[in-house]
C-alpha positions as CSV (number, residue, x, y, z in Angstrom):
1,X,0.0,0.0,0.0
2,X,2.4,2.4,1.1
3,X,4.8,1.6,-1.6
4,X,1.8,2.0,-4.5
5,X,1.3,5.6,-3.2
6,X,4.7,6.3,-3.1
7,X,5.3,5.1,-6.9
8,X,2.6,7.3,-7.6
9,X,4.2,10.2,-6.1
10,X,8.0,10.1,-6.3
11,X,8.0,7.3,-9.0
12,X,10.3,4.4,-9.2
13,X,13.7,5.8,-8.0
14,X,11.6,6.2,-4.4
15,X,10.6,2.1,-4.4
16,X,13.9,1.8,-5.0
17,X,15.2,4.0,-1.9
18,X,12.7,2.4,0.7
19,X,13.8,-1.1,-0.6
20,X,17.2,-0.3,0.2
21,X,16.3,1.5,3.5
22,X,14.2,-1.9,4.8
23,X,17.2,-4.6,3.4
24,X,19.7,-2.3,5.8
25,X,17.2,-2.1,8.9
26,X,16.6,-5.9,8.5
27,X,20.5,-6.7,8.4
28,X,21.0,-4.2,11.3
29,X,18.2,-5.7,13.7
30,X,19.6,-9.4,12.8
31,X,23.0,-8.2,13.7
32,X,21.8,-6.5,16.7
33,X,20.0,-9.7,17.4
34,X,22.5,-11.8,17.0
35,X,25.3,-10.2,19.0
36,X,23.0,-10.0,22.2
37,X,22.6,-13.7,21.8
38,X,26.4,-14.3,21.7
39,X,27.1,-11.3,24.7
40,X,24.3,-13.7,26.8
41,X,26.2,-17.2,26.2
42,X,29.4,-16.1,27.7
């Protein structure tokens, strides 16, 4: 939903951007995930 409206406003270059955006929030919450995980085994 949100990325239809934004097509419609800013066009592609914009999915583009908040595709991006989401890949690097998703690798820095499973990084952030994972390294509390390894701090709580020692």
């Amino acid at each position: 939903m949100i990325l239809a409206l934004a097509a419609r406003v800013f066009g592609a270059d914009a999915i583009l951007l908040l595709r991006r955006l989401a890949a690097v929030g998703v690798r820095a919450g499973v990084s952030e995930m994972t390294r509390h995980e390894r701090e709580d085994g020692r």
